[in-house]
PLY file of the C-alpha trace (Angstrom):
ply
format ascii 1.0
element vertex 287
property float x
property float y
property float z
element edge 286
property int vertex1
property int vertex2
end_header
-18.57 22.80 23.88
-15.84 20.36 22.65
-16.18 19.77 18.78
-15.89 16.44 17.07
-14.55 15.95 13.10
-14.02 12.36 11.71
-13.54 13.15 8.61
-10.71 15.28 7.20
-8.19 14.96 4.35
-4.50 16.41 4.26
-1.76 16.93 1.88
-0.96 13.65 1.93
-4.22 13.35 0.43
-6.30 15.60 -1.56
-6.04 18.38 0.87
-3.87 21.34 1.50
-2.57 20.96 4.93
-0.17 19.27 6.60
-1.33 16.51 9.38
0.56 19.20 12.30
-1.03 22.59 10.51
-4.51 20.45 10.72
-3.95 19.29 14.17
-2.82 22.76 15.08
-6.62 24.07 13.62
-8.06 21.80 15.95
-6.85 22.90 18.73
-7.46 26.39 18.08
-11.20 25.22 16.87
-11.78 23.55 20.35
-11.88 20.27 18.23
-11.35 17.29 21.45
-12.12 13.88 19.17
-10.60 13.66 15.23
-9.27 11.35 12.62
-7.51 12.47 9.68
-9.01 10.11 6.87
-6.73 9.92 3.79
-7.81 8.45 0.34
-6.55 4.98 0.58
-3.41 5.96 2.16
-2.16 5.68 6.47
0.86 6.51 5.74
1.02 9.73 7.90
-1.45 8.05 11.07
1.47 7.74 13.20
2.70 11.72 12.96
-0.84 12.49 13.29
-1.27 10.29 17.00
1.62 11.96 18.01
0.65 15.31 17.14
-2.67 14.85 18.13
-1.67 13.22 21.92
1.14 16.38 21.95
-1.73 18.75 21.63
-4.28 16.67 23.87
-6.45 15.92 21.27
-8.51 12.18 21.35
-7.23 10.38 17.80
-8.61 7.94 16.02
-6.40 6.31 13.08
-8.27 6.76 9.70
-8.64 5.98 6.42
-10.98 6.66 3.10
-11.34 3.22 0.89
-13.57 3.58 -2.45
-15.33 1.02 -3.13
-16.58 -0.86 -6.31
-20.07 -2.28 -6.29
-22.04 -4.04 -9.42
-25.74 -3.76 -8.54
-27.57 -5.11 -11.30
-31.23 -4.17 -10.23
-30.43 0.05 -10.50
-27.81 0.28 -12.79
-28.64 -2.85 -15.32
-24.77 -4.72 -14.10
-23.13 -1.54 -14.28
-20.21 -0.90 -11.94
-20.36 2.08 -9.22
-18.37 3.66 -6.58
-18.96 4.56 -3.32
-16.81 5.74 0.01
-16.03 3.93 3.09
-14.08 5.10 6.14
-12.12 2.99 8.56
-11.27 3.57 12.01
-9.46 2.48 14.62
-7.50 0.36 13.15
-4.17 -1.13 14.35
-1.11 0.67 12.18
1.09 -2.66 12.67
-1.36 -4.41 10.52
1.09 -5.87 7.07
-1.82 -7.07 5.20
-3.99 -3.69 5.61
-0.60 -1.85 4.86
0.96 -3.69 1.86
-2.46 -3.84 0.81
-2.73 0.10 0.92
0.59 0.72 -0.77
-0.84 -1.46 -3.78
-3.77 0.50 -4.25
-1.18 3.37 -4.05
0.88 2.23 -6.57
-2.07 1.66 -8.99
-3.33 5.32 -8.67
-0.33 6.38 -9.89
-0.54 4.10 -12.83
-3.97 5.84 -13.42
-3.08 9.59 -13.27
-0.77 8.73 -15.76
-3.30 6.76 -18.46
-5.84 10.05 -17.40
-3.07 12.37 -18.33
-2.35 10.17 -21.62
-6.28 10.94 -22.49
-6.16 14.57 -21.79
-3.63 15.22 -23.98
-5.93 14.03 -26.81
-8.82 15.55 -25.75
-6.64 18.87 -25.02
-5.27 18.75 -28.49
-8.06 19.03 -30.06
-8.89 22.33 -28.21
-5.49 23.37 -29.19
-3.84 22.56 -25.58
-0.51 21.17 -25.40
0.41 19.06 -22.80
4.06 17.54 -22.23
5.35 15.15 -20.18
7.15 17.75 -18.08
3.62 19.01 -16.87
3.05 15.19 -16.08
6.01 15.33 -14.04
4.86 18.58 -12.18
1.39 17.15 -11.42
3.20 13.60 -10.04
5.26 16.31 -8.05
2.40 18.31 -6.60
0.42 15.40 -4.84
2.43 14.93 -0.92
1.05 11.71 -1.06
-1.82 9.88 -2.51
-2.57 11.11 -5.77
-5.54 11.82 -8.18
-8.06 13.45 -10.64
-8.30 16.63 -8.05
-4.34 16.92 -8.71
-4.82 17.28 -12.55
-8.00 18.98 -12.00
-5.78 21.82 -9.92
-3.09 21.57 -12.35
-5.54 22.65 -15.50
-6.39 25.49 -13.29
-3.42 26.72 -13.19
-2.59 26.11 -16.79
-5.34 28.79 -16.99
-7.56 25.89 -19.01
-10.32 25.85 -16.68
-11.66 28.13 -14.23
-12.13 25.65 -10.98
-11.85 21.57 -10.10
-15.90 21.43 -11.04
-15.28 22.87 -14.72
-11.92 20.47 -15.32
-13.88 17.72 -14.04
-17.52 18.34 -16.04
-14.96 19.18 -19.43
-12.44 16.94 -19.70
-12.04 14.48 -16.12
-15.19 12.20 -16.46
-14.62 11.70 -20.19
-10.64 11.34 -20.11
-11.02 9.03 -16.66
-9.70 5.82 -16.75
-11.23 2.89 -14.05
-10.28 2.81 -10.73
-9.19 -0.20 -8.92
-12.01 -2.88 -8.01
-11.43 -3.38 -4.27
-15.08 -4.99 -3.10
-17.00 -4.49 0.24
-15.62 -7.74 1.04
-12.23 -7.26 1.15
-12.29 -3.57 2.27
-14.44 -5.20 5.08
-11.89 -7.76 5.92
-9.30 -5.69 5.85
-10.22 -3.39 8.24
-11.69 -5.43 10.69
-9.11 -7.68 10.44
-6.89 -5.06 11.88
-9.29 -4.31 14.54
-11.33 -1.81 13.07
-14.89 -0.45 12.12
-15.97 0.48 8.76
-17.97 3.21 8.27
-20.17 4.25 5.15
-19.39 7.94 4.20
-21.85 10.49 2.88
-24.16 8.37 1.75
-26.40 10.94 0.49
-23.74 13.66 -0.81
-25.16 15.00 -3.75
-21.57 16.37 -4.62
-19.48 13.06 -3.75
-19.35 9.78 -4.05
-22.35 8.58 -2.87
-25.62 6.56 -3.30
-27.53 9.54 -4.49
-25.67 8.90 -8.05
-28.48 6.07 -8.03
-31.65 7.45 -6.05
-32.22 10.80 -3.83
-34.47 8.47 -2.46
-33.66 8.46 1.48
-35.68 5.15 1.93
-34.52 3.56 -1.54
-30.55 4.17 -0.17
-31.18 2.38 3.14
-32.88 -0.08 1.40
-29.90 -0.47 -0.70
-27.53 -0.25 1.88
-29.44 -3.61 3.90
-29.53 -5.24 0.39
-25.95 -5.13 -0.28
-24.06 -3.50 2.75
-25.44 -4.40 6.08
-23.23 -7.68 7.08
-20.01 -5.86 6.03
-20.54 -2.41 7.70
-20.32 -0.95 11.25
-21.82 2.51 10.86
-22.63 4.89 9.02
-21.70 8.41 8.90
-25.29 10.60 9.95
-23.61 14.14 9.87
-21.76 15.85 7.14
-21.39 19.49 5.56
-23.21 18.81 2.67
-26.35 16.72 4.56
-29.54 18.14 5.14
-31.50 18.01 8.84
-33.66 15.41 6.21
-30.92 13.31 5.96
-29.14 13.17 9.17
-32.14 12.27 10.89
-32.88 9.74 8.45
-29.64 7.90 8.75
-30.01 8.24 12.80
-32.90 6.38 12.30
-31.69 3.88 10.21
-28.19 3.02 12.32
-30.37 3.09 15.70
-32.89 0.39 13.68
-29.94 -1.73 12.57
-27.20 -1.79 15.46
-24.83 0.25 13.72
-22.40 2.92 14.99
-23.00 6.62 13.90
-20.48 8.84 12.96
-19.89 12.47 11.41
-17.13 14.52 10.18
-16.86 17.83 7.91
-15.18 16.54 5.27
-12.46 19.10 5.12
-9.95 19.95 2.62
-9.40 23.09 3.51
-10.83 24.87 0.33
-11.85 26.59 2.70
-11.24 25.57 6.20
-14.74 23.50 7.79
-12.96 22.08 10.24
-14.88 21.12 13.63
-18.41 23.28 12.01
-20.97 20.39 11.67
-22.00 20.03 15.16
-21.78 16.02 16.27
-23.31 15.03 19.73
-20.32 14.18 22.19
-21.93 10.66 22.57
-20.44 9.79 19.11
-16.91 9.42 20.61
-18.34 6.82 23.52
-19.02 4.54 20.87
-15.57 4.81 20.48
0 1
1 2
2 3
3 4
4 5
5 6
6 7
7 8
8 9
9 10
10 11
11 12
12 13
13 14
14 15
15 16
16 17
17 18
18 19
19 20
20 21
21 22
22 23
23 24
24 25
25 26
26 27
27 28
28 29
29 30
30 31
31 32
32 33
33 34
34 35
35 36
36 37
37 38
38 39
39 40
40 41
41 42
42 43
43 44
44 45
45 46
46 47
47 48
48 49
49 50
50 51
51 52
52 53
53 54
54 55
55 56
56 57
57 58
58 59
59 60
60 61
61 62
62 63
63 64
64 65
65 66
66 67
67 68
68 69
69 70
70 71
71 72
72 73
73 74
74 75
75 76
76 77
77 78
78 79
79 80
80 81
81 82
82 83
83 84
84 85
85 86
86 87
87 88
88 89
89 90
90 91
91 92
92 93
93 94
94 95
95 96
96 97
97 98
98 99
99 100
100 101
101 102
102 103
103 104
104 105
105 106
106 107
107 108
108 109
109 110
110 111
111 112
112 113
113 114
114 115
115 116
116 117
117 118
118 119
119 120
120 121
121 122
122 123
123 124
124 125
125 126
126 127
127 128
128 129
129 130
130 131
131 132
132 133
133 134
134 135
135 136
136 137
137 138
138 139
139 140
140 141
141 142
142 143
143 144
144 145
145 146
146 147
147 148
148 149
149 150
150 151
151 152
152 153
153 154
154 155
155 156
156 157
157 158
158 159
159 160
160 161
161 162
162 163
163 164
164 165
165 166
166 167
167 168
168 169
169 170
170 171
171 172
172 173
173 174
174 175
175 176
176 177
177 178
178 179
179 180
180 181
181 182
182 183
183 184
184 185
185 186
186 187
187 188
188 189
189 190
190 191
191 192
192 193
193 194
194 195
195 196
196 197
197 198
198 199
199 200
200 201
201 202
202 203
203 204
204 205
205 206
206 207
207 208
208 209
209 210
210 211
211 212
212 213
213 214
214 215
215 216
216 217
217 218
218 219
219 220
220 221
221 222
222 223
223 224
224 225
225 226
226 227
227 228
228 229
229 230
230 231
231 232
232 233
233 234
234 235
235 236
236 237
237 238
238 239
239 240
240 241
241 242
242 243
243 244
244 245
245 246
246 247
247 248
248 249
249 250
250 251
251 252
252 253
253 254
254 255
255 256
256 257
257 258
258 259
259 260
260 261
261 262
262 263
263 264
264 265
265 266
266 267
267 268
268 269
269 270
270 271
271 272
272 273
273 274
274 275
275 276
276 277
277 278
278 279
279 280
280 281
281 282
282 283
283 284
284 285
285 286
């Protein structure tokens, strides 16, 4: 049975593989429809096509936006983020690219003012850090970087013991904000290049998602019609971390409202999911 995976990061992102090493997985995985969905970056779509038509493997371009929302009936005005993927959009597209390259620019901007507030928070545990370490962290990241670089990088300083301990100890207190783009314009962007956009994990209770503001399931559809539904495709109904509960319940919920469903393991190759949450094969017809 041919397996289906749209959504999966590589070095260029926050993953460990390269886009030929991934599409190379696939193949031996049996994996016939993919996208490679980097955080705010398509920078590496066009090796990946080519790799992917070179190995006779269905590609979709693809691409992870987060998103800023201000809801002020859950969270009393304050801001929140959540994930969006688009797909199938056209490459050519200027605005979607120098628009991309922007948000790329400010993230490293950010790494640098989180680095700035680790130091003092390190200090003060008796850490040093210098701006040669900076340097080695900017160096690390192929392409898009972010918290998970300096997260991996305190690791290996031997500060912390894993990405969920740097994160819980220093990363949500040292953070510094990310870069407003709205459902509007992450709408218009992609569809303006021909595009769908997708909502990711919407229930993740390890991501970005809108169980950070209910578990729930009814509350987050309710949510997602309230603030969402004119600017969205689909939805993604199957992902490593969702329960049967919650894949069924987002079914029901894009069959209800018109909306394209889509799934994808989320991999980033710590370790290798690649192609293991099973997807029907109609998901690629819609396609």
């Amino acid at each position: 049975m041919m397996q289906i995976d749209l959504h999966i990061h590589s070095n260029a992102s926050d993953g460990i593989l390269t886009i030929q090493e991934i599409i190379k997985e696939a193949k031996t995985r049996n994996i016939g429809f993919m996208s490679i969905t980097n955080h705010d970056s398509i920078k590496d779509q066009n090796i990946a096509v080519k790799a992917a038509k070179e190995a006779e493997i269905r590609y979709i371009t693809g691409v992870e936006l987060n998103v800023t929302f201000s809801q002020s009936n859950l969270q009393k005005g304050k801001k929140f983020n959540l994930d969006f993927l688009g797909y199938q959009f056209d490459l050519r597209n200027i605005t979607l690219k120098n628009r991309l390259e922007s948000l790329a620019k400010y993230r490293k901007d950010r790494v640098v003012k989180i680095f700035n507030n680790l130091r003092v928070l390190l200090k003060e545990k008796g850490h040093i850090l210098s701006d040669e370490e900076l340097h080695k962290i900017q160096l690390s990241a192929e392409g898009t970087i972010g918290r998970p670089h300096i997260a991996d990088y305190l690791v290996k300083r031997g500060i912390v013991n894993n990405r969920q301990e740097a994160f819980e100890k220093y990363l949500v207190e040292g953070n510094s904000p990310k870069y407003p783009l709205f459902i509007e314009e992450a709408s218009k962007l992609i569809r303006d290049a021909g595009g769908k956009l997708i909502l990711a994990h919407p229930n993740d209770p390890q991501g970005t998602s809108l169980s950070t503001l209910t578990r729930n399931l009814q509350e987050q559809t309710d949510i997602i019609k309230e603030e969402m539904l004119p600017y969205i495709d689909g939805v993604e109904c199957w992902h490593s971390r969702n329960t049967s509960k919650t894949t069924s319940h987002y079914i029901e919920f894009a069959k209800n409202n018109g909306l394209i469903m889509t799934g994808g393991s989320d991999c980033h190759q710590k370790p290798i999911i690649m192609g293991t949450v099973k997807i029907p094969e109609w998901v690629m017809d819609q396609f």
